[in-house]
HTML snippet that shows the backbone in 3Dmol.js (N, CA, C, O; Angstrom):
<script src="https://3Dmol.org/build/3Dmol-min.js"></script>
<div id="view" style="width:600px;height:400px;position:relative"></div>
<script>
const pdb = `
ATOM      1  N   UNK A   1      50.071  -1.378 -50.222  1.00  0.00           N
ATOM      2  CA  UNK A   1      48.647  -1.341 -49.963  1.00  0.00           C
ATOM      3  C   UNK A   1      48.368  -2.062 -48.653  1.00  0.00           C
ATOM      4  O   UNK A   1      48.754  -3.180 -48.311  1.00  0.00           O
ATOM      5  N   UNK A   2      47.504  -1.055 -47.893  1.00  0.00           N
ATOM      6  CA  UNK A   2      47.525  -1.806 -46.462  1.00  0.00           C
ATOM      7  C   UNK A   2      46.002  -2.378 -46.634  1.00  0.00           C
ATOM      8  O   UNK A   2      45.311  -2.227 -47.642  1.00  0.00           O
ATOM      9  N   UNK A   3      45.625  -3.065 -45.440  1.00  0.00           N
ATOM     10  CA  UNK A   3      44.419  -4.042 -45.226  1.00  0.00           C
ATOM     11  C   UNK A   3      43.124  -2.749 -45.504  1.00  0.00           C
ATOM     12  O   UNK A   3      43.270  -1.542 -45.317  1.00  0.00           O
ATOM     13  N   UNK A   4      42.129  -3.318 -45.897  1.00  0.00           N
ATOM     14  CA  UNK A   4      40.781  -2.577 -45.389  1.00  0.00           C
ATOM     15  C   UNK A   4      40.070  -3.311 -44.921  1.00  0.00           C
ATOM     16  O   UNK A   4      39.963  -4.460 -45.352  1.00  0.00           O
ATOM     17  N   UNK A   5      39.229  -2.751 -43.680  1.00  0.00           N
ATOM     18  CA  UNK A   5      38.509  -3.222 -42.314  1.00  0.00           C
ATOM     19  C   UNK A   5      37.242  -2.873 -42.366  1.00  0.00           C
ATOM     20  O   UNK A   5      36.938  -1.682 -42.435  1.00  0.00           O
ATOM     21  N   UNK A   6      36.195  -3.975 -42.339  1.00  0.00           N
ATOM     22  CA  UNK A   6      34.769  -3.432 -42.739  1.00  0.00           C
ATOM     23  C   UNK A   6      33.990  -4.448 -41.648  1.00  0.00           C
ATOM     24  O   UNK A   6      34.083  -5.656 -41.430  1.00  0.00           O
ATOM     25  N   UNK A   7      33.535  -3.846 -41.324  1.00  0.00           N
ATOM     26  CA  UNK A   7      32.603  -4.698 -39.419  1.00  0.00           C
ATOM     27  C   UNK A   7      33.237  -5.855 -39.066  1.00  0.00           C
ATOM     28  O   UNK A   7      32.519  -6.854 -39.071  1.00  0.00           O
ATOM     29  N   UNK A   8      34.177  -5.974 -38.815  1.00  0.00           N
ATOM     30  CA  UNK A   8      34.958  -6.532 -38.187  1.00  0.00           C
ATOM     31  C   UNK A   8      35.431  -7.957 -39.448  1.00  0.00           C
ATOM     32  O   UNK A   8      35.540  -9.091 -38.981  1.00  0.00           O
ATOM     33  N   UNK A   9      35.625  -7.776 -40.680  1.00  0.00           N
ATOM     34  CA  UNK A   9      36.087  -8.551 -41.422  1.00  0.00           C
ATOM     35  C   UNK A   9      37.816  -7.312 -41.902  1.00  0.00           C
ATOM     36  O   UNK A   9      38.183  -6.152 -41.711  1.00  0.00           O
ATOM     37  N   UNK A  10      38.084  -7.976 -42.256  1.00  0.00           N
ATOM     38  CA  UNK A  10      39.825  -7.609 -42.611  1.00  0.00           C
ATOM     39  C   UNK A  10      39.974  -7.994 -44.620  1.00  0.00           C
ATOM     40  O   UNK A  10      39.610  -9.023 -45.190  1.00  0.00           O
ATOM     41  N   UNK A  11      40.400  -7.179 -45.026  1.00  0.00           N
ATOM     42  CA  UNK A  11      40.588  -7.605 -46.477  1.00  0.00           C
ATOM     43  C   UNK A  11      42.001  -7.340 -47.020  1.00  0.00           C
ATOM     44  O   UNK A  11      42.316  -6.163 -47.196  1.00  0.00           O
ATOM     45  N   UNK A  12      42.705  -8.112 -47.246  1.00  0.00           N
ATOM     46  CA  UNK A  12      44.287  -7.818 -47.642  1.00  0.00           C
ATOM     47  C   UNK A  12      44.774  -8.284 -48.718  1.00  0.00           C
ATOM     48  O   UNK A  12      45.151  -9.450 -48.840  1.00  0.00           O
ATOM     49  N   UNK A  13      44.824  -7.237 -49.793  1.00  0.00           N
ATOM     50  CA  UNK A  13      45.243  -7.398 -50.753  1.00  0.00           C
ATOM     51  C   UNK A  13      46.622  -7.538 -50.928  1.00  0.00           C
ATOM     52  O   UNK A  13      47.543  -7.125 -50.222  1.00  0.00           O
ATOM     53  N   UNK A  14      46.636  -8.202 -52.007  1.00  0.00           N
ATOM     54  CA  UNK A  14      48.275  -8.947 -53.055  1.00  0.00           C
ATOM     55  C   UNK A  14      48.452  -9.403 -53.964  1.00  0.00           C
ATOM     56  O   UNK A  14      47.669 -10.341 -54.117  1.00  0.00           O
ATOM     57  N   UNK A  15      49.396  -9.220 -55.120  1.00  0.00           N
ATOM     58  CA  UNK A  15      49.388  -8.795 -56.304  1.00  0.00           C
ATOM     59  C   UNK A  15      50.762  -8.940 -56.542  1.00  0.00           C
ATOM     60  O   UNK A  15      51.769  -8.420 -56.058  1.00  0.00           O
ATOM     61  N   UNK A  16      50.414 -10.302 -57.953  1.00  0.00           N
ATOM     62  CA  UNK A  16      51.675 -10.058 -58.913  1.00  0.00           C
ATOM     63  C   UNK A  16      51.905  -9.383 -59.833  1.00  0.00           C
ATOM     64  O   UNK A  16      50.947  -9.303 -60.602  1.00  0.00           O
ATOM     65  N   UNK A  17      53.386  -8.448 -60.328  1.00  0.00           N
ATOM     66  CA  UNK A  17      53.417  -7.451 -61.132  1.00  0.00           C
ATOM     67  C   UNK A  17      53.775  -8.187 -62.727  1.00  0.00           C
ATOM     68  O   UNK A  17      53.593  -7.752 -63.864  1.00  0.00           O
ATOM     69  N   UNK A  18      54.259  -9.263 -62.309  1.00  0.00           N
ATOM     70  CA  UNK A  18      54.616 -10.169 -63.766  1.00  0.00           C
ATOM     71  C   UNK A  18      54.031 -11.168 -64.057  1.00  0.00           C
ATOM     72  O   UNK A  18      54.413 -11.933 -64.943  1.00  0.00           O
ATOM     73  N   UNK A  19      52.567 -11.399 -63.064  1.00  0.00           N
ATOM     74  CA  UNK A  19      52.254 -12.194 -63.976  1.00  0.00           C
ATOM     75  C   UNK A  19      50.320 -11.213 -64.013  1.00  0.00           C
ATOM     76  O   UNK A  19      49.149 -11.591 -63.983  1.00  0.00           O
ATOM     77  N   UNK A  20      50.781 -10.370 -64.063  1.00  0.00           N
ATOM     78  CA  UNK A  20      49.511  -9.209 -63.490  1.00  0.00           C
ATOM     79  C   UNK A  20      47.890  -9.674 -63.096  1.00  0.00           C
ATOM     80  O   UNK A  20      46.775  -9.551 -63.604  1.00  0.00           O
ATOM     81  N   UNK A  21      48.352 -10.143 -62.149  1.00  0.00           N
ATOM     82  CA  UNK A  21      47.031 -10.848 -60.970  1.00  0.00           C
ATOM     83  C   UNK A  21      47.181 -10.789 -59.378  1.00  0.00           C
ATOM     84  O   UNK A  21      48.141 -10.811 -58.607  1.00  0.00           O
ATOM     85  N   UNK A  22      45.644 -10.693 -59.226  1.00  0.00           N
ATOM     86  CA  UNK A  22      46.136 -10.408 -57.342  1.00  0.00           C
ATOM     87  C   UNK A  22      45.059 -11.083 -56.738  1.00  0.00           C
ATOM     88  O   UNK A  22      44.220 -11.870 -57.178  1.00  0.00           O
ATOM     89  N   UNK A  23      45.285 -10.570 -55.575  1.00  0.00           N
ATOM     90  CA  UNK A  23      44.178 -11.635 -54.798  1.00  0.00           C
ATOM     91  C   UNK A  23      43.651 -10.833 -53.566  1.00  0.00           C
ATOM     92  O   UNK A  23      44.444 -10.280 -52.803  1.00  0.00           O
ATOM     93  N   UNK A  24      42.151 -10.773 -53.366  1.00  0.00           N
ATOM     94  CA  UNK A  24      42.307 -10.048 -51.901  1.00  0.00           C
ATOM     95  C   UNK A  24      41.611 -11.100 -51.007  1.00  0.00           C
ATOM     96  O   UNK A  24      40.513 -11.581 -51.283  1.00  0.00           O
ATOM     97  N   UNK A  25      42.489 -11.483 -49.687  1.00  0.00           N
ATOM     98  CA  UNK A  25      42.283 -12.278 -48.976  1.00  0.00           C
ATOM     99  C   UNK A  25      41.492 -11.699 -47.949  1.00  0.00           C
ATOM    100  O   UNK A  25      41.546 -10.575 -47.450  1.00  0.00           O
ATOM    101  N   UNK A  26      40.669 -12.770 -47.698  1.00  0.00           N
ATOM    102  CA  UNK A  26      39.232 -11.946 -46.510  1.00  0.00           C
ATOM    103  C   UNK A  26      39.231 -12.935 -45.161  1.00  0.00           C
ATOM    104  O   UNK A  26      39.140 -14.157 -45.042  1.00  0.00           O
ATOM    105  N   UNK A  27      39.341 -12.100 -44.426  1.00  0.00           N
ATOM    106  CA  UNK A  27      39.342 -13.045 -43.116  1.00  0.00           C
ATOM    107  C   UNK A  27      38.520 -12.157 -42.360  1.00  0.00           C
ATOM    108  O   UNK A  27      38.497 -10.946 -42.582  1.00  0.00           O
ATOM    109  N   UNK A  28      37.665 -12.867 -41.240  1.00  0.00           N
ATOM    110  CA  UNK A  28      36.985 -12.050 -40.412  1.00  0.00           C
ATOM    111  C   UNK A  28      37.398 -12.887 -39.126  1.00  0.00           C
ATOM    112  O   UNK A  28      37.641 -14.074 -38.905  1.00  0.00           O
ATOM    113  N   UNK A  29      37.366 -11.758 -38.408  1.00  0.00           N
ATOM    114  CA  UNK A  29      38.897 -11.671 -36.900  1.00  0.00           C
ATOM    115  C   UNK A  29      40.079 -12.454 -37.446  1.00  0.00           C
ATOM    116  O   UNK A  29      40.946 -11.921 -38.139  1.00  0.00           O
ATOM    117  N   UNK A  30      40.085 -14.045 -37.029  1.00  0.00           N
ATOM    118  CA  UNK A  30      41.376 -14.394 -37.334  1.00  0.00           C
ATOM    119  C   UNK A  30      41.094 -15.204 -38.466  1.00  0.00           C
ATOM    120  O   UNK A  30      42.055 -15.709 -39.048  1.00  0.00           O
ATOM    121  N   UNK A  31      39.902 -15.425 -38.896  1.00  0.00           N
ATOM    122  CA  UNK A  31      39.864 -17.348 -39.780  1.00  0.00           C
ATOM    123  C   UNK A  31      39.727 -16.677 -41.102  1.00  0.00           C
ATOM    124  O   UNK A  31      38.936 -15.785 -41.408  1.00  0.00           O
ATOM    125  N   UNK A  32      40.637 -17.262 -41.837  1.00  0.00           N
ATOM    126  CA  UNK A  32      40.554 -17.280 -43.124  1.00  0.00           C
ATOM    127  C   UNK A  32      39.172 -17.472 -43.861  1.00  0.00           C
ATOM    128  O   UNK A  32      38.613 -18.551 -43.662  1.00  0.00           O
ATOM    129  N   UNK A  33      38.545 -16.546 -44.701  1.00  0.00           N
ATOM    130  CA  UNK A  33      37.301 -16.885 -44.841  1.00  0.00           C
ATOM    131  C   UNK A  33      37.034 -17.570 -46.697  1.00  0.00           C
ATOM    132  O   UNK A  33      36.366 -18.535 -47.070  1.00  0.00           O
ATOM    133  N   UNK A  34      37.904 -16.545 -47.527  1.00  0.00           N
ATOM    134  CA  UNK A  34      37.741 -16.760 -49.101  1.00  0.00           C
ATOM    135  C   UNK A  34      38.799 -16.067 -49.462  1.00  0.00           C
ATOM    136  O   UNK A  34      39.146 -15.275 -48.586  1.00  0.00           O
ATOM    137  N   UNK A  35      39.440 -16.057 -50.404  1.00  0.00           N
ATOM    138  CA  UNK A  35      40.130 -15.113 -51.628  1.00  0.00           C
ATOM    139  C   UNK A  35      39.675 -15.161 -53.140  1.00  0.00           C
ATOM    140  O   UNK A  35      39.423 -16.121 -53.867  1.00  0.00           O
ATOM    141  N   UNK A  36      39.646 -13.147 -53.476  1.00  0.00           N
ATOM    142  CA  UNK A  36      38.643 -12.757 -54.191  1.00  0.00           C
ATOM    143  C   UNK A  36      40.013 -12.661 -55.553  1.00  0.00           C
ATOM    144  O   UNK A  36      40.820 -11.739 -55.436  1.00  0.00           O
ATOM    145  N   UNK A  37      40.110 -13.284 -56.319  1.00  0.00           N
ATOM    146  CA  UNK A  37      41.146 -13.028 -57.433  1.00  0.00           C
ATOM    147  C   UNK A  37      40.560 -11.760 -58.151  1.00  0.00           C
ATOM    148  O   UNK A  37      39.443 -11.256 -58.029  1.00  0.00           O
ATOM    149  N   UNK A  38      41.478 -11.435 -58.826  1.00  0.00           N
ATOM    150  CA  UNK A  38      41.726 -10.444 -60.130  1.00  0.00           C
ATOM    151  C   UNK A  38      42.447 -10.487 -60.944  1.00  0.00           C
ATOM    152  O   UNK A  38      43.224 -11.438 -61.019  1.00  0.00           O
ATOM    153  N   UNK A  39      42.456  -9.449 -61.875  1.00  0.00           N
ATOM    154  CA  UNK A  39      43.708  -9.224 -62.881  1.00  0.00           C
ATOM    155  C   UNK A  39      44.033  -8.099 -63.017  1.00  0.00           C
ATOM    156  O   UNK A  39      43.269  -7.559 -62.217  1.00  0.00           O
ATOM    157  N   UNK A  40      44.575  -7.371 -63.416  1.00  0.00           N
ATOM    158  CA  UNK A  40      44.627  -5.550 -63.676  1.00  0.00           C
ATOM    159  C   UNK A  40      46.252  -5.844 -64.372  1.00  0.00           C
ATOM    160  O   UNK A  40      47.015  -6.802 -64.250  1.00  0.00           O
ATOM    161  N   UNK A  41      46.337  -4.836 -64.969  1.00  0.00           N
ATOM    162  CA  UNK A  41      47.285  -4.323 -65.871  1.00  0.00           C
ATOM    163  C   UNK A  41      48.252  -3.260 -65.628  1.00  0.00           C
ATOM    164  O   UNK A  41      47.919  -2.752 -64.558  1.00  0.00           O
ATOM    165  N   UNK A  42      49.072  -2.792 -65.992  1.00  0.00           N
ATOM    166  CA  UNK A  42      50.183  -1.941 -65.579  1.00  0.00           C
ATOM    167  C   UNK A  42      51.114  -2.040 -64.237  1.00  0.00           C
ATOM    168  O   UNK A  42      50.942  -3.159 -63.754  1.00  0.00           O
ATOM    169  N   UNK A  43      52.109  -1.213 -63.401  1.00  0.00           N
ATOM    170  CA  UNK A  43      52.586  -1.349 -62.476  1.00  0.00           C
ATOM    171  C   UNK A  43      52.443  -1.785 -61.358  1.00  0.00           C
ATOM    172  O   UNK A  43      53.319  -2.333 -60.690  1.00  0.00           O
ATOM    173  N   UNK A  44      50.967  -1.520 -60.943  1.00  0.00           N
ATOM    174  CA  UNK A  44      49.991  -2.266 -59.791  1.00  0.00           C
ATOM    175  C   UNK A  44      48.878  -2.257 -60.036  1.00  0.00           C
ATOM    176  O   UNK A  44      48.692  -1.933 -61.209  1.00  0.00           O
ATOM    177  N   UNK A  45      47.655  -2.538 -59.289  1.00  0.00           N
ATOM    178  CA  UNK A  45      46.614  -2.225 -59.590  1.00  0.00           C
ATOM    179  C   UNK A  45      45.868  -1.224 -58.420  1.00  0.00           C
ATOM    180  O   UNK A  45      45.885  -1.404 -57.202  1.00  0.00           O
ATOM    181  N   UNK A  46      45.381  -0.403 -58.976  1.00  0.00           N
ATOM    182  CA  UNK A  46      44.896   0.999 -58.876  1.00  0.00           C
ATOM    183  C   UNK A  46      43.738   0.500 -57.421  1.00  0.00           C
ATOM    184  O   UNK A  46      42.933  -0.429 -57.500  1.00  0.00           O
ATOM    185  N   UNK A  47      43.935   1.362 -56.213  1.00  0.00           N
ATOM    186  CA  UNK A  47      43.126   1.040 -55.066  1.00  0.00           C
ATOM    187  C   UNK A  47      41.888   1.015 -55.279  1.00  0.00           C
ATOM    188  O   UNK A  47      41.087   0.323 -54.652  1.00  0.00           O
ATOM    189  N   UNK A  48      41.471   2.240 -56.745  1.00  0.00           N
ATOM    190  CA  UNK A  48      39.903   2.246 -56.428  1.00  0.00           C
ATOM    191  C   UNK A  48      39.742   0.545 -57.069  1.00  0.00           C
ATOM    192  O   UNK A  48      38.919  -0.115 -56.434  1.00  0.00           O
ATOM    193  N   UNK A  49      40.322  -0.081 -58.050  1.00  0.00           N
ATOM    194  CA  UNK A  49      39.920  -1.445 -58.268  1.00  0.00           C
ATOM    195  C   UNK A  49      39.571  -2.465 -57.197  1.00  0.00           C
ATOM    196  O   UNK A  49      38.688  -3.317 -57.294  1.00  0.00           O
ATOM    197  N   UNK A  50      40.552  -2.225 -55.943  1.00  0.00           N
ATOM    198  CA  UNK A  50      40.133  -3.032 -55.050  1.00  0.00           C
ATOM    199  C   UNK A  50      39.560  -2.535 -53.617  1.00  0.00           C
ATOM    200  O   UNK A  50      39.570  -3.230 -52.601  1.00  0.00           O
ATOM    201  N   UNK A  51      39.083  -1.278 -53.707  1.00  0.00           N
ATOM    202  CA  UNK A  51      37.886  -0.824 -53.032  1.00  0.00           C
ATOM    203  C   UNK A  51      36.597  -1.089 -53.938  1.00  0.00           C
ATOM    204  O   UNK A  51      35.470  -0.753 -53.573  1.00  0.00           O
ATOM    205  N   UNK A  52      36.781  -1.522 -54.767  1.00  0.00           N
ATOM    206  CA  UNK A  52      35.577  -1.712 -55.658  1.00  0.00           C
ATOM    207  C   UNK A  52      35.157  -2.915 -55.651  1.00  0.00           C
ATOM    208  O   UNK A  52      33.970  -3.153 -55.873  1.00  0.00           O
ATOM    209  N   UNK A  53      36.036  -3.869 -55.401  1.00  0.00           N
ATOM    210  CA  UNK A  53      35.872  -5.244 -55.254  1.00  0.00           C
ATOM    211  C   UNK A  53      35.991  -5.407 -54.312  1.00  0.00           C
ATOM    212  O   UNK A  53      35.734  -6.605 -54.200  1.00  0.00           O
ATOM    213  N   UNK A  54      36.280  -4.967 -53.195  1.00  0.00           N
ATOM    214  CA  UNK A  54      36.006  -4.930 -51.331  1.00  0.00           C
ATOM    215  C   UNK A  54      34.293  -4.758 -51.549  1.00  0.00           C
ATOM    216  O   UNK A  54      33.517  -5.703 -51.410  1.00  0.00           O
ATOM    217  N   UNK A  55      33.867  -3.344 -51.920  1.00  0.00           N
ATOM    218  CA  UNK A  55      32.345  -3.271 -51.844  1.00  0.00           C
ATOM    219  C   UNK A  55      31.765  -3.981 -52.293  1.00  0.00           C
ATOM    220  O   UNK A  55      30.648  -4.007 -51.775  1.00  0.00           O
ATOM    221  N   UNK A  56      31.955  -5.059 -53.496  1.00  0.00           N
ATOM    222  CA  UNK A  56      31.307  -6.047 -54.152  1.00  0.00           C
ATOM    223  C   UNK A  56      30.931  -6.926 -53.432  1.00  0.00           C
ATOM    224  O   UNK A  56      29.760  -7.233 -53.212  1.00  0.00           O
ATOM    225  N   UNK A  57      32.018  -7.475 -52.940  1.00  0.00           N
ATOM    226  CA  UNK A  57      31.980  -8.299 -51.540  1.00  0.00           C
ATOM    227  C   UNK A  57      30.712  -7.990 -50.600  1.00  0.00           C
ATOM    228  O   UNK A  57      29.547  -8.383 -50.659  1.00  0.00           O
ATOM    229  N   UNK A  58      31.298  -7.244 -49.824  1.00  0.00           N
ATOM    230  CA  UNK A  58      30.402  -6.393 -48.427  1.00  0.00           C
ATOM    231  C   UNK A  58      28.882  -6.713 -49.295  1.00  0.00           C
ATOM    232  O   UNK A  58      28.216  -7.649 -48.852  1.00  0.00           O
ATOM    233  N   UNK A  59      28.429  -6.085 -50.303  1.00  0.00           N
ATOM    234  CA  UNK A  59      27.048  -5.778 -51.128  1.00  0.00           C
ATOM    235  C   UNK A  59      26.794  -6.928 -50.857  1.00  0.00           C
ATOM    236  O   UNK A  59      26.161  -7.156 -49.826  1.00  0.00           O
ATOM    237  N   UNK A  60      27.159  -7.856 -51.594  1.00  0.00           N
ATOM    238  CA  UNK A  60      26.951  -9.941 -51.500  1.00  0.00           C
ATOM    239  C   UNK A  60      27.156 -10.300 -50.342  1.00  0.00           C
ATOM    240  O   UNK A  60      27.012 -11.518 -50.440  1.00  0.00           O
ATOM    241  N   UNK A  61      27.418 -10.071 -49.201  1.00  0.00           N
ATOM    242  CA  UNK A  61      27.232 -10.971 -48.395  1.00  0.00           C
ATOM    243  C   UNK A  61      26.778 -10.157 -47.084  1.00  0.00           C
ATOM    244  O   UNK A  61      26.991 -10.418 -45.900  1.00  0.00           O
ATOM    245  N   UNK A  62      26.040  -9.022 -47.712  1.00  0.00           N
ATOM    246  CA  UNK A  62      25.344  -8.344 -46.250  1.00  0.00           C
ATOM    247  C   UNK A  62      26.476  -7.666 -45.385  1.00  0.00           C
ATOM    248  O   UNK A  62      26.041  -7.634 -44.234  1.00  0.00           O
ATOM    249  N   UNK A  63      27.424  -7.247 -45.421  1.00  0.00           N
ATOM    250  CA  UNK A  63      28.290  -7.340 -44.571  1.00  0.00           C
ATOM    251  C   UNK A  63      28.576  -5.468 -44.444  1.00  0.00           C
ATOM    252  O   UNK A  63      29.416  -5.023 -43.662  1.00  0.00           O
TER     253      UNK A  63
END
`;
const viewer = $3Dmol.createViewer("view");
viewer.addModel(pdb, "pdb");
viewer.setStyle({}, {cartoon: {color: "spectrum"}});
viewer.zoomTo();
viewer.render();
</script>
């Protein structure tokens, strides 16, 4: 899973398969800004989950 790029913020998701949790890290240009945890189940977790929680984001903070 590669980064998604939304007005100039960066979102990069990562994800453990054994202990089934991930994290999408948000930086806008270079500075570390927050990381958005999760959990999901099975082999990975499914992109629309974390395009869904990318837009959650963006919605909350105007972006």
């Amino acid at each position: 899973m590669g980064a998604i790029e939304r007005s100039g913020f960066r979102f990069v998701p990562e994800y453990s398969v054994v202990q089934q949790t991930g994290a999408i890290h948000v930086y806008n240009e270079d500075h570390f800004i927050e990381e958005i945890k999760f959990q999901f189940s099975g082999k990975f977790p499914g992109m629309d989950k974390i395009e869904d929680l990318v837009e959650q984001y963006c919605e909350l903070h105007n972006i």
